[in-house]
N, C-alpha and C positions, 0 to 999 in steps of 0.2 A: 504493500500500500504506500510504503516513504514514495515508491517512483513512479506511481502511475495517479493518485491523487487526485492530481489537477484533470485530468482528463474524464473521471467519475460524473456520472451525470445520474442514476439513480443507484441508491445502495440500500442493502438489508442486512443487519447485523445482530450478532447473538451476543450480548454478552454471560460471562460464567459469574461464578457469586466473588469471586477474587479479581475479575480481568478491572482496571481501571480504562475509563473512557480512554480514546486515540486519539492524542491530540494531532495527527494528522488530518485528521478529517477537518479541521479549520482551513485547512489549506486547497478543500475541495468548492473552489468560487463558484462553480459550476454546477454545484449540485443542483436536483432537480428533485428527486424524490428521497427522504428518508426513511426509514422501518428501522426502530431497534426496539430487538424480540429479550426474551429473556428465556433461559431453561430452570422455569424453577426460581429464577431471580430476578427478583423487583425492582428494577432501576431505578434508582432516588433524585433522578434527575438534577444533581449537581452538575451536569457542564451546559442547560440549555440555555441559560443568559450569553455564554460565549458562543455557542453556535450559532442562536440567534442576529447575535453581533456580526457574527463572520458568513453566513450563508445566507444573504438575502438575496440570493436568486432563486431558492426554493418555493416547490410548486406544493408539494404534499409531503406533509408531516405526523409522523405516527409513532404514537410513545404509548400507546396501549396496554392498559393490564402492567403500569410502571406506577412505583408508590411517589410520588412526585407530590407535592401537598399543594404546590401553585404553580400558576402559569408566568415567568417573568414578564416587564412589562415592558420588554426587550421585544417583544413578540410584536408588536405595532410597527417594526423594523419591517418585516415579512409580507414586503405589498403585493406581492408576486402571489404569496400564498393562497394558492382555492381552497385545498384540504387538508381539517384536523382533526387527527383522530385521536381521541383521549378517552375511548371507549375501554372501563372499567378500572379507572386509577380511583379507587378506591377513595384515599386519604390526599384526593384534589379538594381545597378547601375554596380557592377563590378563582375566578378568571380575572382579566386586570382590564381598564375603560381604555385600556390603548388598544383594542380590539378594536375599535373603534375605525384605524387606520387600516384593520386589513381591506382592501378596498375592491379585491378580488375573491374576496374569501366566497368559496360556493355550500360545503357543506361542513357542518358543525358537530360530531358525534359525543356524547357526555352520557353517552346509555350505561349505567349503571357507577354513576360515581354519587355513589352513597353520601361523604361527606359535604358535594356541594348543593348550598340551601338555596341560591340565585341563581340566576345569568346575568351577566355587567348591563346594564342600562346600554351600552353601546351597541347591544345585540340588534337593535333596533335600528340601527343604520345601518347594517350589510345590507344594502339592499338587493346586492346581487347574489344572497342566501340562497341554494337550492333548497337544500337537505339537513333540516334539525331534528335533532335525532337526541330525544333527553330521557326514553323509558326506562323506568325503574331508577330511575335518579332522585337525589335529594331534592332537587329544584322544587321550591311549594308554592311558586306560582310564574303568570307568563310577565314580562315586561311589560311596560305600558308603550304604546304604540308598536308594537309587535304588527299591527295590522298595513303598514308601510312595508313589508317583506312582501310585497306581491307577487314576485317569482320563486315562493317556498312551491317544491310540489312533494319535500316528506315533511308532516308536521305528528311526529307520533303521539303526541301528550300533550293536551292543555290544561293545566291546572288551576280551576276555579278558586278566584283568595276567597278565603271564607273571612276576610274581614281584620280587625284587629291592626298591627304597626307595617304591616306591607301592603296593606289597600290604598292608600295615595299612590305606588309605584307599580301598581301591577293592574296586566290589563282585564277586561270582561269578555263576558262571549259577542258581546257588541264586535269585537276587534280582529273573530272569524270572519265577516261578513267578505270582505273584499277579497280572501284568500280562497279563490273560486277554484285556484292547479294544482289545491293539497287532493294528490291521492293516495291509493294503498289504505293504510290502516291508519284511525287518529282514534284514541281515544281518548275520551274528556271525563276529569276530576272531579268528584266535590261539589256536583252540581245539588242544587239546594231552590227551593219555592222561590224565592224573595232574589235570584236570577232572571227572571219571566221577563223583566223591561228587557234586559240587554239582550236574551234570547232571539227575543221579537224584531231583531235588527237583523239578525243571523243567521237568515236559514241555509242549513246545513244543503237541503233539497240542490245549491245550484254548485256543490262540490260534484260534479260527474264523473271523475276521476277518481272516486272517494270508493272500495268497493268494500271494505270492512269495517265495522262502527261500534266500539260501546263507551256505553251510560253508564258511569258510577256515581248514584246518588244521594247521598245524607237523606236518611231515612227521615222521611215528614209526613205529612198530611199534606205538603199544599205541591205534590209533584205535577199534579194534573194537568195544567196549564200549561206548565215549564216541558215535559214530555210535548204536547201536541205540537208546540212548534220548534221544536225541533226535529224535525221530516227531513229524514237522510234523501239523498237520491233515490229514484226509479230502478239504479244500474247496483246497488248495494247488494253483493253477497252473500254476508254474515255479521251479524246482528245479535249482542250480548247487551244487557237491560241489566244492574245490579242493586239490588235495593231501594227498587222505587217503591213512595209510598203510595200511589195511588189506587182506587180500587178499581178502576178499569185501563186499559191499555189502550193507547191512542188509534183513532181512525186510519195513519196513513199506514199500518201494519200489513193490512192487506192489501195495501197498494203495492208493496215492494214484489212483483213476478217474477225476478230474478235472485230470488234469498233462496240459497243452499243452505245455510247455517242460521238455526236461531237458538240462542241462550236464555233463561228467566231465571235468574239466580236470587232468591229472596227476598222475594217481591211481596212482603208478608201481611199486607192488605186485597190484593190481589185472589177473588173467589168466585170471579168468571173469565173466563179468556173468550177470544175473538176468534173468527172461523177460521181457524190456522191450518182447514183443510183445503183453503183455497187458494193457497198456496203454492202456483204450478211447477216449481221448481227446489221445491223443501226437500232436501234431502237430512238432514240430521237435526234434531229437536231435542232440547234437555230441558229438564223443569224440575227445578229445588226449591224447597223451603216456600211454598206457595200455601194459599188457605182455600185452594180449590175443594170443594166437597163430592163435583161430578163430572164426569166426561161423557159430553151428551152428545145428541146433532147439533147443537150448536157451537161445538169445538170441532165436529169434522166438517161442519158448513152444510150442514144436511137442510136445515131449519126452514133455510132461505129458500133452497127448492122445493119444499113442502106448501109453501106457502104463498107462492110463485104462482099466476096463473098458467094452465096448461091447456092445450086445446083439444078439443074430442078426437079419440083415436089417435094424440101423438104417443110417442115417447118419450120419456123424458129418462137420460141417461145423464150418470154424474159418477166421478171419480174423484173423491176424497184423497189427501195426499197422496197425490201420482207416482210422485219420485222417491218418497220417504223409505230411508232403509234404516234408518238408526233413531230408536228412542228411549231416550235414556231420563226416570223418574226419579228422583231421590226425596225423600223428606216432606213428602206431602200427606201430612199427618191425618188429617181432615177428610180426605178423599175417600170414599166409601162406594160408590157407584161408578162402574165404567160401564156406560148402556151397550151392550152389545148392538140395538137399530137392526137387530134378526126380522122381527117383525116387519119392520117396513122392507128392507131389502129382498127387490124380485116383486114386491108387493103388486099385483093387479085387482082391478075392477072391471065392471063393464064396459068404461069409454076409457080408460087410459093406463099405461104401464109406467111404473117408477121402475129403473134399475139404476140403484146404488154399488159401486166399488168401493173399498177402503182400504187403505194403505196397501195395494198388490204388491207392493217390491219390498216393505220391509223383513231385513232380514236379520236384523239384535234389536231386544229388547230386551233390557234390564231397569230392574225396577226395586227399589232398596226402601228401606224404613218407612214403608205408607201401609202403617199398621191395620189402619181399619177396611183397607181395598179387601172385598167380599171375595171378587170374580175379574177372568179377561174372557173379555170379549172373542166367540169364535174368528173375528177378520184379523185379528191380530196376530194370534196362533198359527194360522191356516201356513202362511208365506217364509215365516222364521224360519231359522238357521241357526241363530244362538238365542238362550234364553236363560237370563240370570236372575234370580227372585233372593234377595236376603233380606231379611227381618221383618217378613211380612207374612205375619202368624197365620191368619185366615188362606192367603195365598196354600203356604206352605203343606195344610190340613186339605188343602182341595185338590191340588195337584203331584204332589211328593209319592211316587209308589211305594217305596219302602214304609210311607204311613199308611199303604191304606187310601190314599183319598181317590175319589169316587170317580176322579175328572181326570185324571194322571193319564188315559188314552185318550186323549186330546193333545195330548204333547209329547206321544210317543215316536211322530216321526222327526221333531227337531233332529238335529245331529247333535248340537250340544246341550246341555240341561244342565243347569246347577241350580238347586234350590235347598236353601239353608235356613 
């Protein structure tokens, strides 16, 4: 390295727990890319003030997974600089306001640095930011004027302030609004009732680019409102809701045609759901900790075609989750009834035929701690391939051979069976 140096334009380096930095590499003008890795060994970032000083022709700079506690303030040097990666330095405490100066800087990665609480106020003028990248970070809230980044398109975490000595400095969901080319996955903080104004400026609906979304919300009474407008896009994938308090789930749920994925993770006022059977593209559905007591036709969207006019001698054909192969129940303590709808499906009269389908393609279903569930419904059975039932007593007595119960050839051609 003494002789070839200067002629280095991108390097990747390991250092051991004993090697000291190379102070050759100051003499690399040229650099363009840096990587130093570690085996095992946490770089303490003692020589980045002099590299900083001596390598500003660098384009991408990566100290990841390195115990470095700050960023010098040498770094404002590095106009050149697009890319830093400082993804999992732990015991990174501050970023410094001469960030301010990187003026090319494109993306920002801080995914997992526990100890930092902010991002410098300056974060706010990059405005040639692609990619902020802060998940599972200390960071507890966004900057104010964050919404001046109009060429963010990764924005993975915004973090609602809930108030208190960082609300003068930090922004609202008002400050989404303009940020129309975040896509991939964003998920939002903290969201709380008494956000509703700033919401209302926000909607999520004109991020098209946006195909995975969830809600983490401070358990309250007043979600209601705060939910309804916030309407993902049409083009939205997968869809995870955490702890809303509200007791019904917003209208644009069924609007989303394109949700493969949707999560309800203890949503503990919540004790009717919406027709999530009309949902043409649902392929995986998990429901925890909910206060549902039934799963009727009006969870597989049956209700609506019943009730539907129909004309003499037509048909009326409907296929409840089309695509669904995976549904997974946890903790819905309450639940007592899953309507099998045997009755009406195939159902004729003199002038008109119903045929109902239900979930044809699912093939796991696991269902855990929903103690008082009686029964499953034959369409559920019928398609399976895996079936898991633990701590669901009644289940257990009805289906289990080794007990005895009555119903157990019903789910003798699964292939897998485990019930505990």
């Amino acid at each position: 390295m003494e002789t070839s140096t200067g002629r280095v334009r991108h390097l990747s380096m390991m250092l051991s727990r004993k090697a000291s930095f190379p102070s050759s590499i100051h003499r690399a003008k040229g650099l363009r890319s840096l990587l130093i890795g570690n085996g095992g060994y946490r770089w303490d970032g003692a020589a980045l003030p002099d590299l900083m000083k001596q390598l500003t022709c660098i384009r991408s700079l990566n100290v990841s997974g390195s115990s470095i506690k700050e960023i010098p303030k040498e770094v404002g040097k590095l106009i050149h600089l697009r890319h830093l990666n400082l993804k999992g330095c732990r015991e990174l405490v501050s970023l410094p306001e001469t960030m301010c100066d990187l003026c090319n800087l494109q993306s920002l990665d801080v995914i997992r640095c526990w100890s930092l609480k902010e991002l410098p106020r300056a974060t706010v003028k990059l405005i040639k930011l692609r990619h902020l990248c802060i998940y599972d970070s200390g960071v507890a809230f966004m900057p104010k004027g964050i919404e001046r980044l109009t060429c963010l398109r990764t924005l993975d975490w915004f973090i609602v302030c809930g108030g208190g000595e960082n609300e003068s400095k930090a922004a609202n969901l008002r400050e989404l609004k303009n940020l129309n080319h975040i896509g991939g996955s964003l998920e939002i903080k903290r969201l709380r009732g008494r956000g509703i104004e700033s919401a209302g400026e926000a909607p999520l609906k004109n991020k098209k680019r946006l195909l995975c979304l969830e809600l983490h919300f401070h358990f309250n009474h007043e979600n209601d409102n705060l939910i309804e407008v916030l309407q993902p896009p049409s083009e939205l994938e997968r869809l995870s809701i955490y702890l809303y308090g509200g007791i019904v789930l917003p209208n644009w749920m069924i609007a989303l045609t394109r949700l493969q994925e949707l999560r309800l993770y203890y949503c503990e006022n919540l004790e009717v759901l919406p027709p999530l059977g009309r949902l043409p593209n649902l392929e995986s559905l998990e429901l925890r900790g909910l206060q549902v007591r039934r799963l009727d036709g009006g969870f597989v969207g049956i209700e609506e075609v019943e009730n539907a006019n129909i004309n003499e001698r037509e048909i009326a054909r409907v296929i409840a989750f089309p695509k669904l192969k995976r549904l997974y129940i946890r903790g819905l303590y309450k639940l007592e009834e899953w309507d099998g709808i045997e009755r009406r499906v195939g159902e004729e009269d003199a002038t008109t035929t119903s045929i109902f389908i239900i979930m044809p393609q699912l093939q796991h279903l696991k269902i855990e701690f929903s103690t008082l569930l009686r029964a499953l419904p034959d369409y559920v059975l019928a398609p399976l391939e895996l079936l898991i039932v633990t701590g669901c007593p009644n289940l257990r007595k009805r289906y289990n051979k080794e007990e005895k119960g009555e119903h157990w050839h019903k789910i003798s051609h699964i292939q897998d069976v485990i019930i505990s």
